[in-house]
mmCIF entry with sequence, helices, sheets and N, C-alpha, C, O atoms, coordinates in Angstrom:
data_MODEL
# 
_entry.id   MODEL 
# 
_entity.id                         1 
_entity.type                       polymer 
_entity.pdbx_number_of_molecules   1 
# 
_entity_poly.entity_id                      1 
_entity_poly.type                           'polypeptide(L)' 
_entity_poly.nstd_linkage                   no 
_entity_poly.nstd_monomer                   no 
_entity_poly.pdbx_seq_one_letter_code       
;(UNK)(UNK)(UNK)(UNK)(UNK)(UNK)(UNK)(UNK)(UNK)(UNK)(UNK)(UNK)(UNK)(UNK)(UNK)(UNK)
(UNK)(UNK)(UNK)(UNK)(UNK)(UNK)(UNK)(UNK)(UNK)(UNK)(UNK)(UNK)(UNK)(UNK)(UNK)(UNK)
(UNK)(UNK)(UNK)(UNK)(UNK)(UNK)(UNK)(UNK)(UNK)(UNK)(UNK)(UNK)(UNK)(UNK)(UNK)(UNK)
(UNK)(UNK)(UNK)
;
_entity_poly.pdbx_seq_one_letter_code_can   XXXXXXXXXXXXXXXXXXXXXXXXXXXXXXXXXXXXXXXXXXXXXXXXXXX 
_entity_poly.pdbx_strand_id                 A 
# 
loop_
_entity_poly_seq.entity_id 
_entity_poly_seq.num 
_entity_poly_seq.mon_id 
_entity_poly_seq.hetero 
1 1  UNK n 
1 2  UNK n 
1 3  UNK n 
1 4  UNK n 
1 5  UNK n 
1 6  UNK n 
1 7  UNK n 
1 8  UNK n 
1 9  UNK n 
1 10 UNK n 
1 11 UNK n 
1 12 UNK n 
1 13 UNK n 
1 14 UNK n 
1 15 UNK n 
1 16 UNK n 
1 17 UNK n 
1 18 UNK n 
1 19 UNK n 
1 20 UNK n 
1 21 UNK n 
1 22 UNK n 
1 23 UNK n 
1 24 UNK n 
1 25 UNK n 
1 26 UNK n 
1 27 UNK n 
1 28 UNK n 
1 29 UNK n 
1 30 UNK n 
1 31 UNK n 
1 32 UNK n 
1 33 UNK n 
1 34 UNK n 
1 35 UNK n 
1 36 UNK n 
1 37 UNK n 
1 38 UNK n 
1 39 UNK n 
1 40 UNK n 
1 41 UNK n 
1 42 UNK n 
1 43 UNK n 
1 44 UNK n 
1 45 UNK n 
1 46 UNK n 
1 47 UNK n 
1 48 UNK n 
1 49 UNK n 
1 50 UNK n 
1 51 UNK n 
# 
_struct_asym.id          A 
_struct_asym.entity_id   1 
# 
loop_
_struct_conf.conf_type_id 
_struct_conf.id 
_struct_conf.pdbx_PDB_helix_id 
_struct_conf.beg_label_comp_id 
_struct_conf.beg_label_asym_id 
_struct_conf.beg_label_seq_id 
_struct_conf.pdbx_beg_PDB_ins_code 
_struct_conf.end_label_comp_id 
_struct_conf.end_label_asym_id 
_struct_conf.end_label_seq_id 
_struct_conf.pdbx_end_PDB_ins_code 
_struct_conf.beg_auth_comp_id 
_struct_conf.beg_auth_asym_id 
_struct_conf.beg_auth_seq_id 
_struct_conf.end_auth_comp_id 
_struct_conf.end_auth_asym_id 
_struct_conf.end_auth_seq_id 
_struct_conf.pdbx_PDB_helix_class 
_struct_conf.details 
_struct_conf.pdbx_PDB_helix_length 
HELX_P HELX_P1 AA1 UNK A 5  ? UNK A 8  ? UNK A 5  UNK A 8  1 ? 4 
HELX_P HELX_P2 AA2 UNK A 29 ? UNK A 37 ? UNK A 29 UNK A 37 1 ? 9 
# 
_struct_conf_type.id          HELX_P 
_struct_conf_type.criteria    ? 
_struct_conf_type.reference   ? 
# 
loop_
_struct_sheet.id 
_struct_sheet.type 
_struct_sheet.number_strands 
_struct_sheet.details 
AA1 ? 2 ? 
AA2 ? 2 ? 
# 
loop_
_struct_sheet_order.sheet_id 
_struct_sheet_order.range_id_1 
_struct_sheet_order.range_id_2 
_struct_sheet_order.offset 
_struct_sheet_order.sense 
AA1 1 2 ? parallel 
AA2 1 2 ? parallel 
# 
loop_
_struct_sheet_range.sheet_id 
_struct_sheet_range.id 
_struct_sheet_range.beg_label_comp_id 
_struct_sheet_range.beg_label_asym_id 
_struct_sheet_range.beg_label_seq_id 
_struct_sheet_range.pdbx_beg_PDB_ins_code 
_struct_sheet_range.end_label_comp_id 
_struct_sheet_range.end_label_asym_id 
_struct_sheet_range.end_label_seq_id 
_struct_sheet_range.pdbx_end_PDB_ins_code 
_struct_sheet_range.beg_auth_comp_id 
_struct_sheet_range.beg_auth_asym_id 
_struct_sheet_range.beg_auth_seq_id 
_struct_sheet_range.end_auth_comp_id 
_struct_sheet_range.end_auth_asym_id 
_struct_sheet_range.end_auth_seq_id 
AA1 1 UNK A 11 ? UNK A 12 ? UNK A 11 UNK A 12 
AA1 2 UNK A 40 ? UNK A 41 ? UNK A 40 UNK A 41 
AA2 1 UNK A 16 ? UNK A 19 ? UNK A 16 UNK A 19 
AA2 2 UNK A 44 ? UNK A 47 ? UNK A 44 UNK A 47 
# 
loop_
_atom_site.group_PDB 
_atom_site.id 
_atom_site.type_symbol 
_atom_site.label_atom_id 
_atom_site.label_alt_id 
_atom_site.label_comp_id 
_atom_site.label_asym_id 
_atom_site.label_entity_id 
_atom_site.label_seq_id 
_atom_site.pdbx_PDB_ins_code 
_atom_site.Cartn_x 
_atom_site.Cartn_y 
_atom_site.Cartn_z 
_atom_site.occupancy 
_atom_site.B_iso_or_equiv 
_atom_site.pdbx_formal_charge 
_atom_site.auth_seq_id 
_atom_site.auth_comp_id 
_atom_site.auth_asym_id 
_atom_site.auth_atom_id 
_atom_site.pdbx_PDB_model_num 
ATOM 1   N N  . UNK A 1 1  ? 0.810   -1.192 0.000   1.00 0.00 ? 1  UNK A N  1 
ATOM 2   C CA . UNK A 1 1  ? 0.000   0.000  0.000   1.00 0.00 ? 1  UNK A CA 1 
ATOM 3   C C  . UNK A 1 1  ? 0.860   1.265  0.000   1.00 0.00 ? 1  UNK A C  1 
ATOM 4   O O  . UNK A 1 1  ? 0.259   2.334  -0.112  1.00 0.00 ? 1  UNK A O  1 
ATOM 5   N N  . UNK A 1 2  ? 2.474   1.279  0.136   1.00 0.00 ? 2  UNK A N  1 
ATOM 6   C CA . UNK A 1 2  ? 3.222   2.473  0.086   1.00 0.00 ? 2  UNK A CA 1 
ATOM 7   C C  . UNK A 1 2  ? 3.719   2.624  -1.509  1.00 0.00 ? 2  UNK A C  1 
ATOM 8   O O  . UNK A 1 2  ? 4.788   3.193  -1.729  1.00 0.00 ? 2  UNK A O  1 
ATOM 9   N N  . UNK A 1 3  ? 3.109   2.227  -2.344  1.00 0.00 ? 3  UNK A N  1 
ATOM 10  C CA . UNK A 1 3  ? 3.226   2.611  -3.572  1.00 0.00 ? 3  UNK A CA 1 
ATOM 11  C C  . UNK A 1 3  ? 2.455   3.051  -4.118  1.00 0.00 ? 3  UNK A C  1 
ATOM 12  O O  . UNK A 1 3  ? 1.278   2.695  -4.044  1.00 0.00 ? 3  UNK A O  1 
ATOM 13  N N  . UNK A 1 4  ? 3.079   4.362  -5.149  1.00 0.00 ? 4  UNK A N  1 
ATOM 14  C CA . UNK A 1 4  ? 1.958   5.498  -5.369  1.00 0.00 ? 4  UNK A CA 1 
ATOM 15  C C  . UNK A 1 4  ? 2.389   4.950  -7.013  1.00 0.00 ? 4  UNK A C  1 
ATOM 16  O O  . UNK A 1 4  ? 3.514   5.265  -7.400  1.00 0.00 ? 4  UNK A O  1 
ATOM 17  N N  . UNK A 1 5  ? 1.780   4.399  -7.653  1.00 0.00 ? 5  UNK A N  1 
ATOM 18  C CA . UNK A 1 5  ? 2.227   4.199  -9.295  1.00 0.00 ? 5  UNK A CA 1 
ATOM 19  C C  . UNK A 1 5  ? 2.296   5.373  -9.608  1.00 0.00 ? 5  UNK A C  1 
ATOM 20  O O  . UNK A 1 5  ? 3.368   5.708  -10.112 1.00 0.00 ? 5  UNK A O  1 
ATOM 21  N N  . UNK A 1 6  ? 1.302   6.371  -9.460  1.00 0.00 ? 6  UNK A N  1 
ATOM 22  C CA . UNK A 1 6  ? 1.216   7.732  -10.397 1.00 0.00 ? 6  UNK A CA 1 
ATOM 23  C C  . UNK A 1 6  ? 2.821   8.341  -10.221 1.00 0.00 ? 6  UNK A C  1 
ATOM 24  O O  . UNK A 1 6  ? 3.462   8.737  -11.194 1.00 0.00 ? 6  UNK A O  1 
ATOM 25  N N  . UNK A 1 7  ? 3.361   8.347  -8.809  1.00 0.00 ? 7  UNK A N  1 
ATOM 26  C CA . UNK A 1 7  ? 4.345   8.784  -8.799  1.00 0.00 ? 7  UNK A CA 1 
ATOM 27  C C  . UNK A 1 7  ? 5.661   8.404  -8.052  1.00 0.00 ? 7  UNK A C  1 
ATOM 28  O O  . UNK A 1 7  ? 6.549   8.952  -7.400  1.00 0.00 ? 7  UNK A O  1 
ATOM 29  N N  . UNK A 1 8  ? 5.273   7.066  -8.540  1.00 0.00 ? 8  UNK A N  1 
ATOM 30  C CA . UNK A 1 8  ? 6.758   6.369  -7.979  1.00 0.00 ? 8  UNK A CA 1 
ATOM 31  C C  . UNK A 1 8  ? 7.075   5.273  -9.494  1.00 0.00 ? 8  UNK A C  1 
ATOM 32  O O  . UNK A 1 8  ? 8.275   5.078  -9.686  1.00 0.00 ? 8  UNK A O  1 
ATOM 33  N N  . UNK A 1 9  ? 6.184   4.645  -10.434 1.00 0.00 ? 9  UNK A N  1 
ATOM 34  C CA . UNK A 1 9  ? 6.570   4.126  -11.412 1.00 0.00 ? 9  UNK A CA 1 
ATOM 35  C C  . UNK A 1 9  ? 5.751   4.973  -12.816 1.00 0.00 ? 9  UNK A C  1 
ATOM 36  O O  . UNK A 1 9  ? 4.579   4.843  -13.171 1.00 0.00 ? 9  UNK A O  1 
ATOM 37  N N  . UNK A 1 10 ? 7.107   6.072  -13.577 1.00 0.00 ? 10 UNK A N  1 
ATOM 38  C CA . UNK A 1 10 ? 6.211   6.486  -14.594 1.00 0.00 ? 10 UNK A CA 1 
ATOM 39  C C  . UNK A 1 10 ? 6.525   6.067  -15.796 1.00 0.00 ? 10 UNK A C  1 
ATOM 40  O O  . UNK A 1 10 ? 5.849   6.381  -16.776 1.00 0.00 ? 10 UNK A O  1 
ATOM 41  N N  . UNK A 1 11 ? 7.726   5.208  -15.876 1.00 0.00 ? 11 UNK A N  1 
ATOM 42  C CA . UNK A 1 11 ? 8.260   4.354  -17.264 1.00 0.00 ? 11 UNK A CA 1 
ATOM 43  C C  . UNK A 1 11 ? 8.594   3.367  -16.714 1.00 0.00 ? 11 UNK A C  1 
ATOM 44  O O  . UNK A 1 11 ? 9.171   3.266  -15.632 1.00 0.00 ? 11 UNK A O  1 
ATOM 45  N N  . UNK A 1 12 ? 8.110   2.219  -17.722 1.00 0.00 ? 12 UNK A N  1 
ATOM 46  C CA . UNK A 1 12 ? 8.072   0.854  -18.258 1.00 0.00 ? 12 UNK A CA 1 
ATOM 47  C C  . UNK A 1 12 ? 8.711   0.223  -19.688 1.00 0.00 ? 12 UNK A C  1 
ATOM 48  O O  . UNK A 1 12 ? 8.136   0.380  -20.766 1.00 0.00 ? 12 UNK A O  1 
ATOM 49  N N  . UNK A 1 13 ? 9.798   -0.406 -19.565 1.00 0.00 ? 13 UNK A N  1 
ATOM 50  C CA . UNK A 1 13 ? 10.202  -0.696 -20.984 1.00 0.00 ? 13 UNK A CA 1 
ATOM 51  C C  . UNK A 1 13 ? 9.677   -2.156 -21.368 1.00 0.00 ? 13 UNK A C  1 
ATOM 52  O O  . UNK A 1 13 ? 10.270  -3.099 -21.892 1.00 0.00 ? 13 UNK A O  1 
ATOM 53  N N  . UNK A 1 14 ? 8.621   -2.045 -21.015 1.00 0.00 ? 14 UNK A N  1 
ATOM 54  C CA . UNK A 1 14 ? 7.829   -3.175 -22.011 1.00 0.00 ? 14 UNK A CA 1 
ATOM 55  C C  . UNK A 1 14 ? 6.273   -2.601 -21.746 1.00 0.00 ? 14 UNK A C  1 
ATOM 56  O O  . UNK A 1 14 ? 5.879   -1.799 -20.898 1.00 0.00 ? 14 UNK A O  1 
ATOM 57  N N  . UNK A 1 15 ? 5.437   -3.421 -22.944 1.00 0.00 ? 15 UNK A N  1 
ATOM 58  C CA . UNK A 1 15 ? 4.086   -2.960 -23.355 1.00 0.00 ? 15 UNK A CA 1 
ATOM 59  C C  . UNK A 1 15 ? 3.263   -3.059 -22.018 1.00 0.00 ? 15 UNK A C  1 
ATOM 60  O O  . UNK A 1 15 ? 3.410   -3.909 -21.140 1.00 0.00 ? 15 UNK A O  1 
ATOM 61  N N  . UNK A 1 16 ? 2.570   -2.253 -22.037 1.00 0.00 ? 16 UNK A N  1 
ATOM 62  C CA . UNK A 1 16 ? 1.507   -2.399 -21.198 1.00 0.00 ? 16 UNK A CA 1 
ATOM 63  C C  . UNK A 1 16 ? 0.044   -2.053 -21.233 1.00 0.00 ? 16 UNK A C  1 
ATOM 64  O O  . UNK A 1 16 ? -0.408  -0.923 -21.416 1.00 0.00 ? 16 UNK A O  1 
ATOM 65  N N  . UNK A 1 17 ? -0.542  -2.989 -21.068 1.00 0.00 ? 17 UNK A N  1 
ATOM 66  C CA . UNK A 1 17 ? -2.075  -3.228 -20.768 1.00 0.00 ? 17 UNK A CA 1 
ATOM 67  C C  . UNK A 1 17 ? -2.953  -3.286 -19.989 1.00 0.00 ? 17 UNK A C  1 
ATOM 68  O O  . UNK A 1 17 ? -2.769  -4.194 -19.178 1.00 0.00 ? 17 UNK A O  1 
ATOM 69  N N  . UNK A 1 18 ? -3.863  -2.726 -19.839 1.00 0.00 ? 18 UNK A N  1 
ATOM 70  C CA . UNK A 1 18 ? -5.222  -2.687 -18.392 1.00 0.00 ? 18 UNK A CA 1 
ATOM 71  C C  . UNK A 1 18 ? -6.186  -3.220 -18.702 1.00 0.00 ? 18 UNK A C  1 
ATOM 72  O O  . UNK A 1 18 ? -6.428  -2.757 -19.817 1.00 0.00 ? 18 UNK A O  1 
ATOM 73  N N  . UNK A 1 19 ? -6.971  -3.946 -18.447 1.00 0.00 ? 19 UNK A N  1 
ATOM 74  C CA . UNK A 1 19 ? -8.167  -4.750 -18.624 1.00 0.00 ? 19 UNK A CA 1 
ATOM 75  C C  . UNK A 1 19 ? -9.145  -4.075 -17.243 1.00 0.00 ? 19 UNK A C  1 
ATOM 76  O O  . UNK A 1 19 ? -8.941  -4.245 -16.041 1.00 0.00 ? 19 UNK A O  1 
ATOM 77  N N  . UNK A 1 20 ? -9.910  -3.518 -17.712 1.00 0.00 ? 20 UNK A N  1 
ATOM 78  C CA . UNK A 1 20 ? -10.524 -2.615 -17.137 1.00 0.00 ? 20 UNK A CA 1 
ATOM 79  C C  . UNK A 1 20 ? -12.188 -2.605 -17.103 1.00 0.00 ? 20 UNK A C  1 
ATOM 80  O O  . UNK A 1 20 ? -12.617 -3.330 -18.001 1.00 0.00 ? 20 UNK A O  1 
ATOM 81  N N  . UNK A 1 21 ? -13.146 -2.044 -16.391 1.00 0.00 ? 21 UNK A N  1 
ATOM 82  C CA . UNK A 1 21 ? -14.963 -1.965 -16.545 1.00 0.00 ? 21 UNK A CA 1 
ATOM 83  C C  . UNK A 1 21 ? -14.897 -0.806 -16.802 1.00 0.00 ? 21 UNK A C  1 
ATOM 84  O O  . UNK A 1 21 ? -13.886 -0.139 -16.584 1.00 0.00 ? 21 UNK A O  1 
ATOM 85  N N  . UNK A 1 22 ? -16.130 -0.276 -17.393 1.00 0.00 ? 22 UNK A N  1 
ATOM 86  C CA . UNK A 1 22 ? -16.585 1.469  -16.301 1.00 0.00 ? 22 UNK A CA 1 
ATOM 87  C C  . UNK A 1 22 ? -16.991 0.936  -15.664 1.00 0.00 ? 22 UNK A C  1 
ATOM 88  O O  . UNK A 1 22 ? -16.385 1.385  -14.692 1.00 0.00 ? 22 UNK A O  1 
ATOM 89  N N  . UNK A 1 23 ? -17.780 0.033  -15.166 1.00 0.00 ? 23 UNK A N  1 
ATOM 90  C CA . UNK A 1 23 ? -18.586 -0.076 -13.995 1.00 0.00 ? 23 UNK A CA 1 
ATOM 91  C C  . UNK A 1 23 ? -17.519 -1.119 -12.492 1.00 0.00 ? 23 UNK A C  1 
ATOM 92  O O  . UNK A 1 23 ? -18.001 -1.563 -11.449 1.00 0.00 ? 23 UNK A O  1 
ATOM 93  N N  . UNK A 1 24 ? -16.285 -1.192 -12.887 1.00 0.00 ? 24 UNK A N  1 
ATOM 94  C CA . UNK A 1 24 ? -15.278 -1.793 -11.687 1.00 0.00 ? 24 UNK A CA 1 
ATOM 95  C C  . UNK A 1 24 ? -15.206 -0.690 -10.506 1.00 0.00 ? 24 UNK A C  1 
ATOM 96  O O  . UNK A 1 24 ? -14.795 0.465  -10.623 1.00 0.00 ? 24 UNK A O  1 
ATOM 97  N N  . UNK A 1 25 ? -15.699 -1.315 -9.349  1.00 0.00 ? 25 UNK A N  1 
ATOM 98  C CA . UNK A 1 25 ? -15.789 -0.465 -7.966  1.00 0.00 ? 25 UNK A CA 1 
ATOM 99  C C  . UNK A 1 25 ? -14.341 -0.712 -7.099  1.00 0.00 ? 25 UNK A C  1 
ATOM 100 O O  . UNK A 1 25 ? -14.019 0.034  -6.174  1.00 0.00 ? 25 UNK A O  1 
ATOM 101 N N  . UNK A 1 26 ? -13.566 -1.806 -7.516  1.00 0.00 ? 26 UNK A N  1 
ATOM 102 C CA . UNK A 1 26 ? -12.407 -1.773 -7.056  1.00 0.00 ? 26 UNK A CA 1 
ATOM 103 C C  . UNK A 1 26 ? -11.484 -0.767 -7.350  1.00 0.00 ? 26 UNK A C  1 
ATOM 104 O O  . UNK A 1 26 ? -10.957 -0.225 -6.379  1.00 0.00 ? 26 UNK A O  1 
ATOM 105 N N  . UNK A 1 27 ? -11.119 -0.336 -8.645  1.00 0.00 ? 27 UNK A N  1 
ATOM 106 C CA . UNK A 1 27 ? -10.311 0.243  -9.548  1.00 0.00 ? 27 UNK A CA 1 
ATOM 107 C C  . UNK A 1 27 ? -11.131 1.499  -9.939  1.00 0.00 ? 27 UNK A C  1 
ATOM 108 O O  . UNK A 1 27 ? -11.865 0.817  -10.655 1.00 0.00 ? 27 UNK A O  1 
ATOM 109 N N  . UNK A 1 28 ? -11.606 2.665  -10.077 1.00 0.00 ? 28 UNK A N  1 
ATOM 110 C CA . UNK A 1 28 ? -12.050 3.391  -11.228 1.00 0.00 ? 28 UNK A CA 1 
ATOM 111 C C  . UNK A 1 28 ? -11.644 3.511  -12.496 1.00 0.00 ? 28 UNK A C  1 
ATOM 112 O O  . UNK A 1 28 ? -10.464 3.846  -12.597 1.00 0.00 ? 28 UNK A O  1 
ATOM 113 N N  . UNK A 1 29 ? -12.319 3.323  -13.663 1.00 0.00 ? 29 UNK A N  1 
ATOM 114 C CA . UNK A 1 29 ? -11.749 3.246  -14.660 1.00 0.00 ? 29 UNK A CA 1 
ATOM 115 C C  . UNK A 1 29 ? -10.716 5.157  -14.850 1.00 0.00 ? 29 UNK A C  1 
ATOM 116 O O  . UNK A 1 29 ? -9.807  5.344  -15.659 1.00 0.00 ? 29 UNK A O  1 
ATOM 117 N N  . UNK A 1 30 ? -11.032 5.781  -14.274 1.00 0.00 ? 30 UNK A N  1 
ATOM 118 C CA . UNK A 1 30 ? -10.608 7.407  -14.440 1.00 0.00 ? 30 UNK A CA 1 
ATOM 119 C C  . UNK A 1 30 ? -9.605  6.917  -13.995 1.00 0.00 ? 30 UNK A C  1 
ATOM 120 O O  . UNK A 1 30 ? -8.807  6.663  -14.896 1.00 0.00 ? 30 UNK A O  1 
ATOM 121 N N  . UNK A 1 31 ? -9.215  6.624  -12.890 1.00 0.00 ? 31 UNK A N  1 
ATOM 122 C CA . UNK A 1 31 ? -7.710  6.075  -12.397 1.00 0.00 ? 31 UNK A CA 1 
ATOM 123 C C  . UNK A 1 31 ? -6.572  5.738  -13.778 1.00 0.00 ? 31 UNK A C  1 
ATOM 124 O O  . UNK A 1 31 ? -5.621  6.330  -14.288 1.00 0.00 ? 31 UNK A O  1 
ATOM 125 N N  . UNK A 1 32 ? -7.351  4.354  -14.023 1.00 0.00 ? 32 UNK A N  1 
ATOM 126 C CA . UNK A 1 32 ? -6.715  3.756  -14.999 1.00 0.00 ? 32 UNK A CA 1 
ATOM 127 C C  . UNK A 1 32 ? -5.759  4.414  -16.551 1.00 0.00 ? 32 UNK A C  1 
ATOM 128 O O  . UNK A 1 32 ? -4.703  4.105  -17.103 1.00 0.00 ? 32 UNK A O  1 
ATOM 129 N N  . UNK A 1 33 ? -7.168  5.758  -16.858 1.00 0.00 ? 33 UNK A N  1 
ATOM 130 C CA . UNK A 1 33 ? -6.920  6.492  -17.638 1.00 0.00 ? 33 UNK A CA 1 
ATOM 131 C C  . UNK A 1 33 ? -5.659  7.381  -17.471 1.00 0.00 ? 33 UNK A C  1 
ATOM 132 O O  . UNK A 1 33 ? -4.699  7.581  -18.215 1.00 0.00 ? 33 UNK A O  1 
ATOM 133 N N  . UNK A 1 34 ? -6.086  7.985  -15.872 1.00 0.00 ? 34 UNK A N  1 
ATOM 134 C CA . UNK A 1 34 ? -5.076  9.208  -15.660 1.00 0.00 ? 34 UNK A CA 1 
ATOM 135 C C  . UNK A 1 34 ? -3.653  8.269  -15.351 1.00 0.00 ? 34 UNK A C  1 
ATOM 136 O O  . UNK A 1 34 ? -2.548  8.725  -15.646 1.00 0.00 ? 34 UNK A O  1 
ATOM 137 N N  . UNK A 1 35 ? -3.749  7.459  -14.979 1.00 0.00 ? 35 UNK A N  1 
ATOM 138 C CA . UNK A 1 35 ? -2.504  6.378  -15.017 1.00 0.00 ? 35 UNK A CA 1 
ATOM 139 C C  . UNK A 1 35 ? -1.450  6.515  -16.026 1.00 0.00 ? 35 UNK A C  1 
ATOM 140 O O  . UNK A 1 35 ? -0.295  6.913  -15.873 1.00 0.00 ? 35 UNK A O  1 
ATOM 141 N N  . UNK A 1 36 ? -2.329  5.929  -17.571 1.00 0.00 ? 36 UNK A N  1 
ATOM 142 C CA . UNK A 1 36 ? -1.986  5.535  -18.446 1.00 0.00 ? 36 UNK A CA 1 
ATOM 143 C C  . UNK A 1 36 ? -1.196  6.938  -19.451 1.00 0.00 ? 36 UNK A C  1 
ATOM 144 O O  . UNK A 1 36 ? -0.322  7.028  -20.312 1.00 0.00 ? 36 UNK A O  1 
ATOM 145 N N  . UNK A 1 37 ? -2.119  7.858  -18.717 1.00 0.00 ? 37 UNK A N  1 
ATOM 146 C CA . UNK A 1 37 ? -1.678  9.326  -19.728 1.00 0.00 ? 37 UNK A CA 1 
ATOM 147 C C  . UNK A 1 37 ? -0.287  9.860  -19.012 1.00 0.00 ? 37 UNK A C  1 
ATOM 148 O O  . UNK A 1 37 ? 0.370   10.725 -19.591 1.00 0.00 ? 37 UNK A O  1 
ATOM 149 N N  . UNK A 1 38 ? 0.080   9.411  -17.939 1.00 0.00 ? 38 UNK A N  1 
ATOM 150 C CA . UNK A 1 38 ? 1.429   9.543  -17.579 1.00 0.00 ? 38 UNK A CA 1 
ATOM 151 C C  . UNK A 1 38 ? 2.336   8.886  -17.154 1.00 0.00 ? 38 UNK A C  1 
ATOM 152 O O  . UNK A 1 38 ? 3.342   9.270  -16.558 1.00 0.00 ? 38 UNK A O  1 
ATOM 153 N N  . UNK A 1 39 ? 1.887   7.416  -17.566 1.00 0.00 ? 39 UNK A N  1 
ATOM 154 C CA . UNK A 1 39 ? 3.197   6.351  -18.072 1.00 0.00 ? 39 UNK A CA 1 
ATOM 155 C C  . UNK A 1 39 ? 3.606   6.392  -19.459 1.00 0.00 ? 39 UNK A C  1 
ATOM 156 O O  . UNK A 1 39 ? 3.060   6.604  -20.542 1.00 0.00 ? 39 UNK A O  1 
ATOM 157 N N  . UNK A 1 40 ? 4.718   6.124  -19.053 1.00 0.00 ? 40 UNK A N  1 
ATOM 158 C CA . UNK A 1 40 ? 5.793   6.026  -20.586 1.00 0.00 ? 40 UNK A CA 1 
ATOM 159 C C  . UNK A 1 40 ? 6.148   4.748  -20.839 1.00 0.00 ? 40 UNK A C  1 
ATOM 160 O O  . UNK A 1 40 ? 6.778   4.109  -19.996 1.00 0.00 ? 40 UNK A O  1 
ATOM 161 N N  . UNK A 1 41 ? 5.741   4.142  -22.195 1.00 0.00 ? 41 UNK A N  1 
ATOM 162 C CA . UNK A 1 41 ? 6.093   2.924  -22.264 1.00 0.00 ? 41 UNK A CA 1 
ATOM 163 C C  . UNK A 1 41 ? 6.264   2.863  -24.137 1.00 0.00 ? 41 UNK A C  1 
ATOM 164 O O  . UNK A 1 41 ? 6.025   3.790  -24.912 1.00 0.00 ? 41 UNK A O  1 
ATOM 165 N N  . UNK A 1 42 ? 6.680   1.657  -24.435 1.00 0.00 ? 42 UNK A N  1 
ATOM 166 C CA . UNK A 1 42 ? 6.696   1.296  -26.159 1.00 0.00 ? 42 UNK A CA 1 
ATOM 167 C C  . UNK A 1 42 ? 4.998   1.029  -26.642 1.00 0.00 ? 42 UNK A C  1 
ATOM 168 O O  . UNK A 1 42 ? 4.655   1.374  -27.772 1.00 0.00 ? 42 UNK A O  1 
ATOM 169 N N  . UNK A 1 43 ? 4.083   0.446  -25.769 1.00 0.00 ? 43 UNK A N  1 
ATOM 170 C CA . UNK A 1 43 ? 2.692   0.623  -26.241 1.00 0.00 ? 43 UNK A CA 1 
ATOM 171 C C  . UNK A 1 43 ? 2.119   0.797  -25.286 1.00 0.00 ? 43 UNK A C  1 
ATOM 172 O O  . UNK A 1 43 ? 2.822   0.608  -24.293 1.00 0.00 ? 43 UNK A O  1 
ATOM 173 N N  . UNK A 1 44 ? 0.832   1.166  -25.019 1.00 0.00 ? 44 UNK A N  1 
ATOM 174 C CA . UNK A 1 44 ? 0.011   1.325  -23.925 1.00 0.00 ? 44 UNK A CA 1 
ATOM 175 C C  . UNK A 1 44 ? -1.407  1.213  -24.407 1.00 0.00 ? 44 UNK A C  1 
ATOM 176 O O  . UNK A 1 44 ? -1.815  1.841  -25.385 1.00 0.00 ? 44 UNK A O  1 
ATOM 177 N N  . UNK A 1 45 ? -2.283  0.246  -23.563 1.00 0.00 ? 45 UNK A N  1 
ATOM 178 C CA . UNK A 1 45 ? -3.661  0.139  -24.336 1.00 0.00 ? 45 UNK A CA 1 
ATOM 179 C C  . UNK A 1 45 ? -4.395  -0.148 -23.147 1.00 0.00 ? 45 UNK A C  1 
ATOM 180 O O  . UNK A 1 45 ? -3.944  -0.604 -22.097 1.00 0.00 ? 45 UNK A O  1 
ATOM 181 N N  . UNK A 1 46 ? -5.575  0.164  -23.417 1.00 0.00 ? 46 UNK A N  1 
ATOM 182 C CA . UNK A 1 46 ? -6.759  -0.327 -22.321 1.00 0.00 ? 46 UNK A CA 1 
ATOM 183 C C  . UNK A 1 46 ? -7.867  -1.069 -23.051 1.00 0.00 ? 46 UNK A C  1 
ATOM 184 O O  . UNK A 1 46 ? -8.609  -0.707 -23.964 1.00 0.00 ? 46 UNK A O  1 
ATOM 185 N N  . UNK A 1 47 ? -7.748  -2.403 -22.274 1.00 0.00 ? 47 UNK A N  1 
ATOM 186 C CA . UNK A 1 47 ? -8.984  -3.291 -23.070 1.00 0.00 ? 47 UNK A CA 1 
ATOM 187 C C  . UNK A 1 47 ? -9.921  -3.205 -22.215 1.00 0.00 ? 47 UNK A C  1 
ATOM 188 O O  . UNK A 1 47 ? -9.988  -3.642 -21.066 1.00 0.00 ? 47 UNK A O  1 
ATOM 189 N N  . UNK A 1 48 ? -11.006 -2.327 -23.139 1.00 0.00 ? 48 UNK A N  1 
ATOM 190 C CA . UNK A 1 48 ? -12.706 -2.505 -22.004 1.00 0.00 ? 48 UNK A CA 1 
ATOM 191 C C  . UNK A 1 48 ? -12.886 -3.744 -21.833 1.00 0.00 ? 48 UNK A C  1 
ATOM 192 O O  . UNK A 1 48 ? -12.238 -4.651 -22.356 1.00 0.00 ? 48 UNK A O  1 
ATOM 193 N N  . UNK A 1 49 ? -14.067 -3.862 -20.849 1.00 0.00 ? 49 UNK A N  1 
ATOM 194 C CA . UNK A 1 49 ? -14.623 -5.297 -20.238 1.00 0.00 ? 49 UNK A CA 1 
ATOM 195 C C  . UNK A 1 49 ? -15.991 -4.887 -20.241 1.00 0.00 ? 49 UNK A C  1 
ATOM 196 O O  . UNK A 1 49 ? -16.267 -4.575 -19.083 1.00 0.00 ? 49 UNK A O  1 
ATOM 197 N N  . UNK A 1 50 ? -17.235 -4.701 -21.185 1.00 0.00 ? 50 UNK A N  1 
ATOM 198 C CA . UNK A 1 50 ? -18.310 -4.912 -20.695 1.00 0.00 ? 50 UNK A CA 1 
ATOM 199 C C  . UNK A 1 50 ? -19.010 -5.372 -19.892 1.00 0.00 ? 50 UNK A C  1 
ATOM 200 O O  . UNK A 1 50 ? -19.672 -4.576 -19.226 1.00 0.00 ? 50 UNK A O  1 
ATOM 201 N N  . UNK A 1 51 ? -19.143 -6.745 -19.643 1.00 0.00 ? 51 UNK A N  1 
ATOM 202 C CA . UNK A 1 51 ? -19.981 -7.646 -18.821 1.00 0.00 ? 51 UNK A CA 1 
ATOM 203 C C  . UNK A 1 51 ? -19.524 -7.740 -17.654 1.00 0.00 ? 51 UNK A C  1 
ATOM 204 O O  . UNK A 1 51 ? -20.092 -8.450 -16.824 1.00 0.00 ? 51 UNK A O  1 
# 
């Protein structure tokens, strides 16, 4: 729990992916987003999860 990703890991040298809801109450998907817009990596993608 003493890790802040936003600002303790902001590059990754390999791809990375989130598998994600809008409707996940664990995670917010906004998290995920604002995450993703300030990691640095070779790809970065978010796969929705409908169901």
């Amino acid at each position: 729990m003493e890790v802040d990703l936003l600002r303790d890991i902001t590059e990754l040298k390999v791809p990375v992916y989130f598998c994600t809801g809008r409707r996940d109450y664990n995670v917010p998907f906004e998290l995920v987003i604002e995450y993703l817009e300030k990691l640095r990596a070779p790809h970065k993608k978010i796969i929705w999860q409908y169901k």
